[in-house]
C-alpha positions as CSV (number, residue, x, y, z in Angstrom):
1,X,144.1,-67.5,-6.0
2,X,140.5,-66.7,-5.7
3,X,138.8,-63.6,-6.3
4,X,136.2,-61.9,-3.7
5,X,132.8,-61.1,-5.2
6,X,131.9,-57.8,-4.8
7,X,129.0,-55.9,-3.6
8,X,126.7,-55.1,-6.2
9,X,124.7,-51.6,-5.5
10,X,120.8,-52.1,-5.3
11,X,120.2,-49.5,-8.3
12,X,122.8,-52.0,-10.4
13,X,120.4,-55.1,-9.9
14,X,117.7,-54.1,-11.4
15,X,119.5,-54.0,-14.9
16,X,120.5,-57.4,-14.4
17,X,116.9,-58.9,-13.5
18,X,115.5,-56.5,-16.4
19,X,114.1,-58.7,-18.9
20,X,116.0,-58.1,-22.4
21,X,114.3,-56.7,-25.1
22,X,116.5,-57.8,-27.5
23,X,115.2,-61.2,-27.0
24,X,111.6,-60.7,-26.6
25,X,111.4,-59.1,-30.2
26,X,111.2,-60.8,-33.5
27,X,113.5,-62.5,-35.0
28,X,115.9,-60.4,-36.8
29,X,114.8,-62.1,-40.2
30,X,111.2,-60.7,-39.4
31,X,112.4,-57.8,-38.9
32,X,114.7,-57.5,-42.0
33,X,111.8,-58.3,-44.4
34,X,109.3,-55.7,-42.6
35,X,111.6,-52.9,-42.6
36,X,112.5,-54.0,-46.7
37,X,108.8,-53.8,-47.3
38,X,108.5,-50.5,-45.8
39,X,111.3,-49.4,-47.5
40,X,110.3,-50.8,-51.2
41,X,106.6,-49.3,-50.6
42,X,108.1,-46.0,-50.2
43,X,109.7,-46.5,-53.6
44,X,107.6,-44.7,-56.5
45,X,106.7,-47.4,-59.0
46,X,107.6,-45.9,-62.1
47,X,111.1,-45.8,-60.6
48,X,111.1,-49.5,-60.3
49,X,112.6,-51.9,-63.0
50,X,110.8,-54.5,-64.4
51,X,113.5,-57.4,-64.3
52,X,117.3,-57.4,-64.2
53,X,119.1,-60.5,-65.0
54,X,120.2,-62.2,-61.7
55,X,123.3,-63.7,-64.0
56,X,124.7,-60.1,-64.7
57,X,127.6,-59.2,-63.2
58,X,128.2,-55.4,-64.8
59,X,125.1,-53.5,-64.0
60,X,126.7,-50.2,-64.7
61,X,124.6,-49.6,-67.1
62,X,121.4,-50.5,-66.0
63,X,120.0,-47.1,-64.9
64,X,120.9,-46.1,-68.8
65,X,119.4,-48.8,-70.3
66,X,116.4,-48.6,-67.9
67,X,114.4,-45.6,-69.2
68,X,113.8,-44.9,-65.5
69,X,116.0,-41.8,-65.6
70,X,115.3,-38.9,-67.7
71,X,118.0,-37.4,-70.4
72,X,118.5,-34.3,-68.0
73,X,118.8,-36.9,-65.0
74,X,121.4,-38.8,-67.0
75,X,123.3,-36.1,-67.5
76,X,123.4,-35.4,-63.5
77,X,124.1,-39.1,-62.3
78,X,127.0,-39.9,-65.1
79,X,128.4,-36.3,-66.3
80,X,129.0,-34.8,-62.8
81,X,131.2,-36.0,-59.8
82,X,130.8,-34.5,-56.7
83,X,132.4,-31.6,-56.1
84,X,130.8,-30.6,-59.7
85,X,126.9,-31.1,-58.4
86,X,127.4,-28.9,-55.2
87,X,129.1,-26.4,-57.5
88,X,126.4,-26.5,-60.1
89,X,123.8,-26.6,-57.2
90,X,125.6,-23.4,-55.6
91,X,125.3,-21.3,-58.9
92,X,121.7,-22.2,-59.8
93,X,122.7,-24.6,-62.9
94,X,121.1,-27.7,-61.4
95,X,118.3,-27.7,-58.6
96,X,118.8,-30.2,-55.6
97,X,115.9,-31.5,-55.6
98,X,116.6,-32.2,-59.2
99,X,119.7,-33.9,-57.6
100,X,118.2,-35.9,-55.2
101,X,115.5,-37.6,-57.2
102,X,118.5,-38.9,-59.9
103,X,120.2,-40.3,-57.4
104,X,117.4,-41.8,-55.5
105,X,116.2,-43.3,-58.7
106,X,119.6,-44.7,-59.5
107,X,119.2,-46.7,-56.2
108,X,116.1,-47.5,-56.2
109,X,116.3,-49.0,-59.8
110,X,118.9,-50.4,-59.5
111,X,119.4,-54.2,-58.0
């Protein structure tokens, strides 16, 4: 049993003789490591950590152990979960910007 080819509309051509993008780009490792050193030049220095030991498997502790994060930002990355940050943010206790730059320095210290 053969099947019939059908008609393909003019206006549905076109995307098939479109030349694809995809494949006229760089390579995705290319990409990958320009869009990591945008990223990492975004990332305030002091925030970054001199060297963590490839071997270590618990890192946990790192932003602790660090000195990266302040005592106050300490206290907002390990002593709150969740629902306690929005509720601290909502009655003044912490700020969010306060907030935001513990956690972002969590990540970005951390490997």
């Amino acid at each position: 049993m053969r099947t019939e080819r059908k008609h393909i509309p003019a206006q549905c051509k076109q995307h098939l003789t479109r030349p694809n993008k995809l494949a006229m780009s760089a390579p995705w490792e290319e990409i990958s490591a320009r869009k990591r050193q945008e990223r990492d030049s975004k990332i305030p220095n002091e925030w970054r950590l001199a060297s963590v030991d490839p071997a270590r498997i618990n890192v946990t502790d790192v932003p602790r152990e660090s000195g990266i994060l302040t005592a106050a930002e300490l206290n907002i990355t390990e002593d709150y979960e969740a629902k306690g940050i929005v509720a601290a943010v909502a009655e003044g206790t912490l700020k969010a910007e306060a907030v935001a730059i513990a956690f972002c320095k969590v990540r970005s210290g951390c490997p």
